[in-house]
Wavefront OBJ file of the C-alpha trace (Angstrom):
o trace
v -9.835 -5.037 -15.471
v -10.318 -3.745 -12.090
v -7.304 -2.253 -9.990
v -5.568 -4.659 -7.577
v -4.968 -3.868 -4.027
v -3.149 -5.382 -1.610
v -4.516 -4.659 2.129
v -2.290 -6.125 4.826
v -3.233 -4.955 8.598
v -3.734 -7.167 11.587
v -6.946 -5.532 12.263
v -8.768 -8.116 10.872
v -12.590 -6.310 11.435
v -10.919 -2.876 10.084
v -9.368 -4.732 7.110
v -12.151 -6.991 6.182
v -14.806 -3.973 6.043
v -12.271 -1.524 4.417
v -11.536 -4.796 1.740
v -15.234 -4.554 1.241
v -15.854 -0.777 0.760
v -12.826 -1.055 -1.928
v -14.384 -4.184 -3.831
v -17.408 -2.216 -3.501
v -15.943 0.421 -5.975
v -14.565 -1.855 -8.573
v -10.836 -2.747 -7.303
v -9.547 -6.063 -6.249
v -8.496 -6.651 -3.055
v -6.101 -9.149 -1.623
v -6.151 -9.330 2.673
v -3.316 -10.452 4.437
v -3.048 -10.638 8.440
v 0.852 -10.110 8.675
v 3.652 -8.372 7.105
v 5.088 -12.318 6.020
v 2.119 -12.574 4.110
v 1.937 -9.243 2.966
v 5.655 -9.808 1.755
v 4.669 -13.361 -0.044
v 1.505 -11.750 -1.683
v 3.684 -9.095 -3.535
v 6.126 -11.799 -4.410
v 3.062 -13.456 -5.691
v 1.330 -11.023 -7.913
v 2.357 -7.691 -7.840
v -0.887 -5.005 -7.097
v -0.845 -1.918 -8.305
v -1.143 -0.329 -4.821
v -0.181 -1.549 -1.450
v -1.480 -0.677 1.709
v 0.122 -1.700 4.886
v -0.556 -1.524 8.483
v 2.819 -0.457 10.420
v 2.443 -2.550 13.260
v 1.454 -6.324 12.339
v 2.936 -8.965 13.459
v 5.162 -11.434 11.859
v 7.686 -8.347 10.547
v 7.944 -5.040 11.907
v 6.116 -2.693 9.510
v 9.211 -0.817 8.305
v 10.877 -4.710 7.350
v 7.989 -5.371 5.263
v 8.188 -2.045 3.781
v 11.910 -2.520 2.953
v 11.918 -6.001 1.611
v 8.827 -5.220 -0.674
v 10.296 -2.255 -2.026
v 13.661 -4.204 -2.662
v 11.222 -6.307 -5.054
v 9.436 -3.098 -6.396
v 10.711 -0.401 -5.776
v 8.461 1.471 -7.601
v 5.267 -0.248 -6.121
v 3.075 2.958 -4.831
v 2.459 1.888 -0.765
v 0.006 3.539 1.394
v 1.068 3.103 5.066
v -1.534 3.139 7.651
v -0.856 3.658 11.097
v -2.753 4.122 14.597
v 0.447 5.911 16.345
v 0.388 10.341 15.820
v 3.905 11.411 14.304
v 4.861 7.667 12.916
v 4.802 9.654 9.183
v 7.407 12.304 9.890
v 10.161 9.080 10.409
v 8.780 7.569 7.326
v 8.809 10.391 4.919
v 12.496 11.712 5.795
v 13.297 8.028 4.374
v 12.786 9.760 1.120
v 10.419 6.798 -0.193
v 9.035 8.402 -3.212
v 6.427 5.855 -3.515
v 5.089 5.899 -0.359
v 3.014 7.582 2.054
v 1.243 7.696 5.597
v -2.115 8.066 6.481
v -3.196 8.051 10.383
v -6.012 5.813 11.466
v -8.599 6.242 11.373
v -8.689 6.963 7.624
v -11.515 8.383 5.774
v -12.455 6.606 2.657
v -12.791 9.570 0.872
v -8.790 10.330 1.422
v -7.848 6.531 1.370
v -9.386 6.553 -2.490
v -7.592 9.981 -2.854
v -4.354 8.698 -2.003
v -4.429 5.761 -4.496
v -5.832 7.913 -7.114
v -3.082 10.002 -7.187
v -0.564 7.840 -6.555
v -1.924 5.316 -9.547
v -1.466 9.039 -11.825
v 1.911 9.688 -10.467
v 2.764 6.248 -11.774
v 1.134 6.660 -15.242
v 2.267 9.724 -16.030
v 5.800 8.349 -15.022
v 5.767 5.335 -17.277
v 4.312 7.553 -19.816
v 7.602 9.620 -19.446
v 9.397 6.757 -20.287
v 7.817 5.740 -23.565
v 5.796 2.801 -21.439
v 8.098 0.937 -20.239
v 7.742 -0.488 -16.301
v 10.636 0.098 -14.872
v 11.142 -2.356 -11.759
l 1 2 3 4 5 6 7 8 9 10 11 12 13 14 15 16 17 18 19 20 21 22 23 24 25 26 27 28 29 30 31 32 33 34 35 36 37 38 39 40 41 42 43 44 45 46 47 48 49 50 51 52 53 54 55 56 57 58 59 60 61 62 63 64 65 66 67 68 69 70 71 72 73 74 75 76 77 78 79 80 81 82 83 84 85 86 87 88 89 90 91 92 93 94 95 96 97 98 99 100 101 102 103 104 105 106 107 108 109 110 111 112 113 114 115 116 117 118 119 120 121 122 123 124 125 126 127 128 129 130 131 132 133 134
């Protein structure tokens, strides 16, 4: 069963071709435009990662971040973002499930990222005899 992603950037060119390169190597991709409809997709069907644009419109990128880790709060997120420095206010949020990458991303890290972060979430399940805690 392949790996479902959930891409949600305004962008719509960036996101459309970087949906693409991911389906390309086996994962499922959902695309949404705006953080409402990145926020109803994860209410939806939860993906195993997240990756989210910090500046779309509809909610401010750090309201979409908080009211889809109230639902998960262990859901691994990737944040994207075009703006230098955004990252250093995100990380002292102490979001252990998230990080920042700064447009534009390399592939190469992107797929990285979500490796790892997919590992950090086995091995922590694994830790708990299995169980998913949410």
């Amino acid at each position: 069963m392949a790996i479902q992603i959930l891409l949600a950037d305004d962008e719509k060119d960036f996101v459309d071709t970087l949906a693409e390169r991911l389906r390309i190597r086996d994962f499922s991709v959902r695309v949404v435009y705006n953080g409402l409809d990145a926020v109803a997709a994860v209410k939806e069907a939860r993906p195993a990662v997240a990756i989210l644009d910090l500046f779309m419109p509809g909610l401010p990128g750090d309201e979409t971040l908080r009211q889809i880790t109230a639902l998960y709060h262990d859901l691994p997120i990737i944040l994207l973002t075009g703006q230098a420095g955004v990252e250093e206010s995100f990380a002292s949020q102490e979001l252990a499930n998230c990080t920042c990458l700064t447009k534009p991303v390399a592939l190469s890290q992107l797929l990285e990222q979500i490796e790892s972060m997919l590992q950090a979430r086995k091995q922590t399940q694994d830790e708990a005899g299995g169980a998913c805690h949410v």
